[in-house]
TINU-865061 format. One record per residue (C-alpha): residue number from 1; residue in one letter; x, y, z. Coordinates in pm, 1 decimal. Layout:
BEGIN
n: NUM, res: A, X: X, Y: Y, Z: Z
...
// end
This chain:
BEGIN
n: 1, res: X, X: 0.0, Y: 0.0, Z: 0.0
n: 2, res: X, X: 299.6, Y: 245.7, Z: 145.8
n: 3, res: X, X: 448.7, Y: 159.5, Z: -204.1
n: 4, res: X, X: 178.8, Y: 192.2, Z: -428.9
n: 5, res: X, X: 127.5, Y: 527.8, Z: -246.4
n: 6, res: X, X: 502.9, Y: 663.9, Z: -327.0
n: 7, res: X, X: 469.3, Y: 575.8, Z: -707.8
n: 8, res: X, X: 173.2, Y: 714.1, Z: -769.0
n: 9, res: X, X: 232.4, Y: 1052.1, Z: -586.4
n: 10, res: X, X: 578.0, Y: 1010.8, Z: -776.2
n: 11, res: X, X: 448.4, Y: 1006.9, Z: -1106.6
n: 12, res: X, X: 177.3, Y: 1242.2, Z: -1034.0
n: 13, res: X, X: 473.1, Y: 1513.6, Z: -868.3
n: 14, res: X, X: 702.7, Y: 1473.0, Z: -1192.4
n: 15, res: X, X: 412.7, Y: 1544.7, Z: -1395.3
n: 16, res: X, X: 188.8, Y: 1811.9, Z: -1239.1
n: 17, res: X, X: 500.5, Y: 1961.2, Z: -1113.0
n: 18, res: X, X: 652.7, Y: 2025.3, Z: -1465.9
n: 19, res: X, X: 332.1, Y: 2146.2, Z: -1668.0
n: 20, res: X, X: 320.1, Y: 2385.5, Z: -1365.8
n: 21, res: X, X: 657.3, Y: 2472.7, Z: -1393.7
n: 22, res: X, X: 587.9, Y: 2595.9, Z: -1690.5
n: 23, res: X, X: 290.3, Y: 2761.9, Z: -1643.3
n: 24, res: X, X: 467.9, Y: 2953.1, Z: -1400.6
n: 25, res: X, X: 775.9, Y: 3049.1, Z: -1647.7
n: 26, res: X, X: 501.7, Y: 3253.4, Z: -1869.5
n: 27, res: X, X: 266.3, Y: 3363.2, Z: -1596.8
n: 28, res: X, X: 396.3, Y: 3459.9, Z: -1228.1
n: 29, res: X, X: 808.2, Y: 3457.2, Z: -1286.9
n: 30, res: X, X: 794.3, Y: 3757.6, Z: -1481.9
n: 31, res: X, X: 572.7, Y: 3938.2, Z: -1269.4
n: 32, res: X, X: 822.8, Y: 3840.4, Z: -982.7
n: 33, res: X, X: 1087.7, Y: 4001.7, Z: -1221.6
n: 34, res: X, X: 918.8, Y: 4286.7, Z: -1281.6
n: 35, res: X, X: 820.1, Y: 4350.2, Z: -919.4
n: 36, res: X, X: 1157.8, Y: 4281.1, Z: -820.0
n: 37, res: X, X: 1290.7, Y: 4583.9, Z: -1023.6
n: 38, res: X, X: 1045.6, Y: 4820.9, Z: -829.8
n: 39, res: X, X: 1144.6, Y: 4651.3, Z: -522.0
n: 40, res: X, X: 1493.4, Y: 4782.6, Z: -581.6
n: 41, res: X, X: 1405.4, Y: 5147.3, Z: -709.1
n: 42, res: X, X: 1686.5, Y: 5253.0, Z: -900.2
n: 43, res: X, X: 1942.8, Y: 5010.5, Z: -830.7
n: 44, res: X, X: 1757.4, Y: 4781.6, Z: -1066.5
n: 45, res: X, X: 1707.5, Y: 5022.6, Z: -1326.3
n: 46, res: X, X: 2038.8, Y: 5117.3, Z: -1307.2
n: 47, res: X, X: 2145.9, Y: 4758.8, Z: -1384.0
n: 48, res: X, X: 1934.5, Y: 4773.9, Z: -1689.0
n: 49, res: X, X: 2079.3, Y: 5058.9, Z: -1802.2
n: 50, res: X, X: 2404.9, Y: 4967.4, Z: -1766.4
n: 51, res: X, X: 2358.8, Y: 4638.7, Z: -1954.0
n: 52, res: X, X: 2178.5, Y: 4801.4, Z: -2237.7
n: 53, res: X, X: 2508.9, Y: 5061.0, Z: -2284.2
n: 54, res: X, X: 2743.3, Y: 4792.2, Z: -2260.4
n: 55, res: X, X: 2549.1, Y: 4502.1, Z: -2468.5
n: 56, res: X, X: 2715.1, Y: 4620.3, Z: -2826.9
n: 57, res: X, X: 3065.1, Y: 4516.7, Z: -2648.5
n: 58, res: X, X: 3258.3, Y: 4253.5, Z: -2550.2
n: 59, res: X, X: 3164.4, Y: 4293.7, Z: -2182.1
n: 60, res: X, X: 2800.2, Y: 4283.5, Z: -2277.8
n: 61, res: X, X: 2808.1, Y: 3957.3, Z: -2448.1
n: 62, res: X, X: 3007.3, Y: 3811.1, Z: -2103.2
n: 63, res: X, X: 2679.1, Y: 3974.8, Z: -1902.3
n: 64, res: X, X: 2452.3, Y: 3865.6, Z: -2103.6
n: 65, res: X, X: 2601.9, Y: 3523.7, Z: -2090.5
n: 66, res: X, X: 2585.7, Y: 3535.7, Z: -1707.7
n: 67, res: X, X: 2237.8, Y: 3673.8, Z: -1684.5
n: 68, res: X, X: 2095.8, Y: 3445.7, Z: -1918.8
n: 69, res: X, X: 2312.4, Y: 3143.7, Z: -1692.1
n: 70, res: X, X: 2188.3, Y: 3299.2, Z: -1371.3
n: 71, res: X, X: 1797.9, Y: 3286.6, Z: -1505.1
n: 72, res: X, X: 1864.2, Y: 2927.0, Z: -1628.5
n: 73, res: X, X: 1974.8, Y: 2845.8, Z: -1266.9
n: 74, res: X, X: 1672.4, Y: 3044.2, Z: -1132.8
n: 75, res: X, X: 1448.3, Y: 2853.9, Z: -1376.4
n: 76, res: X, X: 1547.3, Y: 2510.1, Z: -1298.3
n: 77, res: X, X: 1528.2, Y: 2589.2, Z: -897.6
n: 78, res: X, X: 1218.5, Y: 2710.4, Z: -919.8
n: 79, res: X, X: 1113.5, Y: 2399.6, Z: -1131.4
n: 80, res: X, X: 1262.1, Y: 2133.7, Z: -927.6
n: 81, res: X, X: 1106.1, Y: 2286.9, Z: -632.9
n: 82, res: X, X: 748.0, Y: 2279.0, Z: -769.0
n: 83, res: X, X: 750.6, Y: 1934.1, Z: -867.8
n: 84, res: X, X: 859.9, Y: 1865.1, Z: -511.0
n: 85, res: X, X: 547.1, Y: 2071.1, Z: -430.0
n: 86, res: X, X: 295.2, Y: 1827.9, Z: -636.8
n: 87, res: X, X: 458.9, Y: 1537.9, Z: -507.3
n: 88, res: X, X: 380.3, Y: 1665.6, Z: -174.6
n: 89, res: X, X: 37.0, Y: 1741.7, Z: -266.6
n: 90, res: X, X: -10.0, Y: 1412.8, Z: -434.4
n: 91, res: X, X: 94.3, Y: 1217.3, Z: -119.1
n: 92, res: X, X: -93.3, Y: 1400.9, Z: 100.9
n: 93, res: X, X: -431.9, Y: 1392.1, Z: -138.0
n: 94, res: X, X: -374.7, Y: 987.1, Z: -163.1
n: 95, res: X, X: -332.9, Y: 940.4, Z: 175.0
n: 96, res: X, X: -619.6, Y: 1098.8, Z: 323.3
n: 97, res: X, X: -789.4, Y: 906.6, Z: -14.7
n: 98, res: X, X: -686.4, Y: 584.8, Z: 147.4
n: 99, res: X, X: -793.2, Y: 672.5, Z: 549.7
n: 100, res: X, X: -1095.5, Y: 809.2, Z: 397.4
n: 101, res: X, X: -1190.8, Y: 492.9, Z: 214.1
n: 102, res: X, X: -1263.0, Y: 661.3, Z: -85.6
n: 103, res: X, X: -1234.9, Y: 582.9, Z: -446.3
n: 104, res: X, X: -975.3, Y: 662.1, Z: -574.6
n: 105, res: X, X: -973.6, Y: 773.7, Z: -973.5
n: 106, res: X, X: -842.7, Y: 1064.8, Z: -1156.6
n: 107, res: X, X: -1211.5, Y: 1247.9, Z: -1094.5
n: 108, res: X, X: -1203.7, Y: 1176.8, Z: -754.0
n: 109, res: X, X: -848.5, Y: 1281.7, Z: -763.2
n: 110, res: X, X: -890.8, Y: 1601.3, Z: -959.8
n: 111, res: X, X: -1201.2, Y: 1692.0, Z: -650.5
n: 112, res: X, X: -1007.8, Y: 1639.8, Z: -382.8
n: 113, res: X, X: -720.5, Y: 1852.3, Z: -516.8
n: 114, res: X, X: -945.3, Y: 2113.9, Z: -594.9
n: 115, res: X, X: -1107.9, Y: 2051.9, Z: -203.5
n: 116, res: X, X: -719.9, Y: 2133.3, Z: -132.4
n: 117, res: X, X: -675.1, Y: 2430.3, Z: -291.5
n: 118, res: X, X: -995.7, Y: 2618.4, Z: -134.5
n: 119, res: X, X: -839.9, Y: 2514.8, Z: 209.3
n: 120, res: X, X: -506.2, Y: 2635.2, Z: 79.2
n: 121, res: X, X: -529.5, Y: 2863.7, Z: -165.5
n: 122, res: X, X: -876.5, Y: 3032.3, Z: -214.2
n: 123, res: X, X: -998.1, Y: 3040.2, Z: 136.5
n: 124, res: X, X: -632.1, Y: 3200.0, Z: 278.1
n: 125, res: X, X: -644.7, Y: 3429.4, Z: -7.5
n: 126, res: X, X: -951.8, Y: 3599.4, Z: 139.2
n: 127, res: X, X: -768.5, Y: 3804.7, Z: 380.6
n: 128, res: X, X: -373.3, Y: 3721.9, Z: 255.6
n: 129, res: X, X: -351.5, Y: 3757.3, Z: -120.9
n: 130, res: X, X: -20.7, Y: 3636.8, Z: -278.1
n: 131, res: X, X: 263.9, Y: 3912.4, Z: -228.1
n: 132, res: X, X: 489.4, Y: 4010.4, Z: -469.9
n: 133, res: X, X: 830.2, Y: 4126.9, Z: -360.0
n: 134, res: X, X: 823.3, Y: 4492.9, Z: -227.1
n: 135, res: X, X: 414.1, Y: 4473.0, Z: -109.9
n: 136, res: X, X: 318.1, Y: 4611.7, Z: 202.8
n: 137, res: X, X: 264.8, Y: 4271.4, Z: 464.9
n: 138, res: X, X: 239.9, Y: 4217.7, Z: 814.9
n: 139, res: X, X: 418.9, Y: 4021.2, Z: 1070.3
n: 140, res: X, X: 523.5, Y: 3695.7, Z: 914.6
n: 141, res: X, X: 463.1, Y: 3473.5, Z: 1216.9
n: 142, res: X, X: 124.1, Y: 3653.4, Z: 1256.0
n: 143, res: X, X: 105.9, Y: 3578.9, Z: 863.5
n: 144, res: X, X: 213.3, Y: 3190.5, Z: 884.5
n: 145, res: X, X: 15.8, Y: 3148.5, Z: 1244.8
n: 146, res: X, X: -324.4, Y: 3248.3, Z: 1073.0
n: 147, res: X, X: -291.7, Y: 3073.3, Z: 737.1
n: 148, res: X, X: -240.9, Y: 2743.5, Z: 922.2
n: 149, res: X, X: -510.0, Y: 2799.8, Z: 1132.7
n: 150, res: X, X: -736.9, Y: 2880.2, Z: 787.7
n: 151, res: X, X: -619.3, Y: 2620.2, Z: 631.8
n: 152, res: X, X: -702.5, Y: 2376.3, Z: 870.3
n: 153, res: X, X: -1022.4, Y: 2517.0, Z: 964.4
n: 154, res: X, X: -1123.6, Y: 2529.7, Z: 567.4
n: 155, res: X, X: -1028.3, Y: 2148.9, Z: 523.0
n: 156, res: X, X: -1231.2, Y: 2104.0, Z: 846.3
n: 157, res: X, X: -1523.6, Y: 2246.2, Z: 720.6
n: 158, res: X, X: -1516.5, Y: 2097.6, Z: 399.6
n: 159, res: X, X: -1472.4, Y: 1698.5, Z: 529.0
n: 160, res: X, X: -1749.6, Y: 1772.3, Z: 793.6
n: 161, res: X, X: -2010.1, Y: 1946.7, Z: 501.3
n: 162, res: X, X: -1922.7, Y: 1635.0, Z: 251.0
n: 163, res: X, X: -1790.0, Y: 1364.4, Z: 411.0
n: 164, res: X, X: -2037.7, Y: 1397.1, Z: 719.8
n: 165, res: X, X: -2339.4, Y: 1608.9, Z: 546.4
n: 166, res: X, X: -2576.0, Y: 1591.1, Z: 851.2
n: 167, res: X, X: -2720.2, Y: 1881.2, Z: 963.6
n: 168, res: X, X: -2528.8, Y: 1955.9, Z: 1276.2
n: 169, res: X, X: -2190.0, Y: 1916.3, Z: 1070.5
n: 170, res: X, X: -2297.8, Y: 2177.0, Z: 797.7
n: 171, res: X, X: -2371.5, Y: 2411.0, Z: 1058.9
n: 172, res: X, X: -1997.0, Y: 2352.6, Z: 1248.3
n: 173, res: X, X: -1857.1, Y: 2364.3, Z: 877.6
n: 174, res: X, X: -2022.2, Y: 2703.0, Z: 822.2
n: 175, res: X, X: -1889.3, Y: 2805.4, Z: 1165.7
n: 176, res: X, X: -1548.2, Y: 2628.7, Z: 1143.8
n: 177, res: X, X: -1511.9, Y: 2822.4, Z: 751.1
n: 178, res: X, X: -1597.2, Y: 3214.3, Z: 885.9
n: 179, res: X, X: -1433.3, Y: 3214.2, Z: 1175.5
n: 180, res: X, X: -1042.0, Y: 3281.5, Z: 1082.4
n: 181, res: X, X: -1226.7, Y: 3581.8, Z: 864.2
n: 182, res: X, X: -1436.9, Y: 3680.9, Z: 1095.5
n: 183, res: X, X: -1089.2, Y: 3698.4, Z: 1368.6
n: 184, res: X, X: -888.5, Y: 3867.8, Z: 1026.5
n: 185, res: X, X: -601.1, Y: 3863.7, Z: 874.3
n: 186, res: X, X: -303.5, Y: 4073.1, Z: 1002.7
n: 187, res: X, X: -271.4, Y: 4369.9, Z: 844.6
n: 188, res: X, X: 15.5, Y: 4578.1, Z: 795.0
n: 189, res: X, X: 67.4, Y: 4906.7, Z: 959.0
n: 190, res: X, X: 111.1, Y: 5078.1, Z: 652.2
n: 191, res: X, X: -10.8, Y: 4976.6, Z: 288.2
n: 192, res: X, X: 284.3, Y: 5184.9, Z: 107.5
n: 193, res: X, X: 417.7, Y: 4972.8, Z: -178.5
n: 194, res: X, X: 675.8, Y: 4993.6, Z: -420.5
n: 195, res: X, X: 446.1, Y: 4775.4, Z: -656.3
n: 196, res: X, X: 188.9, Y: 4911.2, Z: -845.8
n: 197, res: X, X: -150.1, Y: 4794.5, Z: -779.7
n: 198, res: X, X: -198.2, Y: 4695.6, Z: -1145.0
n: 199, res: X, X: 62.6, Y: 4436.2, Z: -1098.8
n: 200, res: X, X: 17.3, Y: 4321.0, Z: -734.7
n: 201, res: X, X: -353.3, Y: 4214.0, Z: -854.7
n: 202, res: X, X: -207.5, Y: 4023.1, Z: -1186.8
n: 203, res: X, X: 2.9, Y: 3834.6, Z: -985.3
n: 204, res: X, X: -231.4, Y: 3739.1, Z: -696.0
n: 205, res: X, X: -483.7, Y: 3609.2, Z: -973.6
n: 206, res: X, X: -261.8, Y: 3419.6, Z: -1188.2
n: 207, res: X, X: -34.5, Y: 3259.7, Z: -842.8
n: 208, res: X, X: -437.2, Y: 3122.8, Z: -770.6
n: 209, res: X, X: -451.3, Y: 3024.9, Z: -1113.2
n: 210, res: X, X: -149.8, Y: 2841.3, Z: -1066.1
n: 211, res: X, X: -185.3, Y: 2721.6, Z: -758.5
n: 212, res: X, X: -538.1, Y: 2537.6, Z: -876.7
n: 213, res: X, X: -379.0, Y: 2407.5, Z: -1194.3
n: 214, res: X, X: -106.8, Y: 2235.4, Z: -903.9
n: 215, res: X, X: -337.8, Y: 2076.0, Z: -695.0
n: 216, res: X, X: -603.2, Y: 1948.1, Z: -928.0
n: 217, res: X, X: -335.5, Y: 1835.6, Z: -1174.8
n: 218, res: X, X: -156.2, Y: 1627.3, Z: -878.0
n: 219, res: X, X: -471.4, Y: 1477.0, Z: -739.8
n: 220, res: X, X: -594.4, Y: 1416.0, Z: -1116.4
n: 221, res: X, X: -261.3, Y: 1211.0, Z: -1206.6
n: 222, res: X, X: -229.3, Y: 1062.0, Z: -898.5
n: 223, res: X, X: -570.0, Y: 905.6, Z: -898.9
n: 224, res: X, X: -504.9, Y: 778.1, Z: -1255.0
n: 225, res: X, X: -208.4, Y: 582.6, Z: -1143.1
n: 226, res: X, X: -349.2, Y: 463.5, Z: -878.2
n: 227, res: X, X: -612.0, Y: 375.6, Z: -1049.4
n: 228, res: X, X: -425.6, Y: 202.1, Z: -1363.2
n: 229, res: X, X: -234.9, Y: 61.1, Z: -1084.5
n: 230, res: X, X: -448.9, Y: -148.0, Z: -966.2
n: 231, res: X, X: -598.6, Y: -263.1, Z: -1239.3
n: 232, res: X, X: -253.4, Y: -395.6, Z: -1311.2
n: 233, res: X, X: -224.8, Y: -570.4, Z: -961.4
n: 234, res: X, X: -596.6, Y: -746.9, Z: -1043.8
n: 235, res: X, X: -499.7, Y: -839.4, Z: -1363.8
n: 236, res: X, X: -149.5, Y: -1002.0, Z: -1256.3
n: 237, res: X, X: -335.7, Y: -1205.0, Z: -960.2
// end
């Protein structure tokens, strides 16, 4: 079981992890970059500048050479890292799969990843929207401190409204899914930002996009494996 488990979150973490990779290559990275450039004021800009004056030279063609090496190095982290991610989704999906006693099957997959990312993603998003670098946030332990506790109070409320479905659980789910907004997010003292609102909001939308694509994807694929899996085992026996 422990083994079928691994390969199938395995499979389901390479693959998820790399059509997310590069969704995120044309979607969020270079609104990171961008950001990044206001985070730095004119530092960055004078970077740019400087590259651009020196690009019809020797020196530029060494620059460019190490730019274009240090966002291959950025690309590949950033890759490896999310296919980690799915993998971790993918276990965690499966397993709860398995001590739920559900069926497990790529639509029964793709629904509890998307049950995942409304604990996750959707519901945390209410009060913290993703940040890009040089937005106005609060205290990161207050940050990290009331995620968790939306995250687990979302996945709370959603096993007791459709895994349970009686009355008295619905009503505990409704209570158990307002409560961390109805205690709030932190808030920072002062919404000053370097990034312009324009691009704070493109990049909070697509990093949801992104992030649903991840954990439907991974429960999807895992749930097919699993699935073809055992099919395989019956068929051997």
């Amino acid at each position: 079981m422990i083994v079928r488990i691994l390969k199938a979150a395995l499979v389901a973490g390479f693959v998820a992890g790399l059509v997310t990779a590069v969704l995120q290559h044309f979607t969020t990275t270079p609104l990171i970059l961008h950001a990044e450039q206001f985070e730095f004021g004119d530092a960055a800009w004078n970077g740019v500048e400087h590259l651009v004056l020196v690009h019809g030279h020797a020196a530029g063609h060494d620059l460019g050479e190490g730019d274009a090496a240090g966002a291959l190095a950025r690309t590949v982290t950033t890759s490896i890292a999310t296919i980690g991610t799915a993998f971790g989704f993918a276990l965690v999906l499966l397993s709860v799969m398995v001590l739920a006693n559900a069926e497990i099957t790529a639509r029964s997959g793709l629904l509890w990843g998307l049950a995942g990312f409304v604990a996750t993603g959707l519901a945390p998003s209410l009060g913290l929207s993703p940040e890009l670098p040089g937005s106005a946030a609060a205290d990161l332990i207050g940050r990290q401190v009331w995620w968790i506790g939306t995250a687990l109070a979302t996945a709370a409320a959603l096993w007791l409204a459709l895994r349970v479905s009686s009355p008295a659980a619905i009503g505990a789910a409704l209570v158990l899914a307002v409560l961390p907004h109805v205690i709030g997010a932190p808030q920072p003292d002062d919404f000053a930002s370097a990034v312009p609102a324009e691009l704070s909001a493109e990049f909070a939308a697509a990093s949801l996009v992104v992030q649903a694509v991840l954990w439907t994807l991974s429960g999807a694929v895992a749930g097919f494996v699993w699935q073809r899996s055992g099919r395989g085992e019956t068929a051997a026996a």
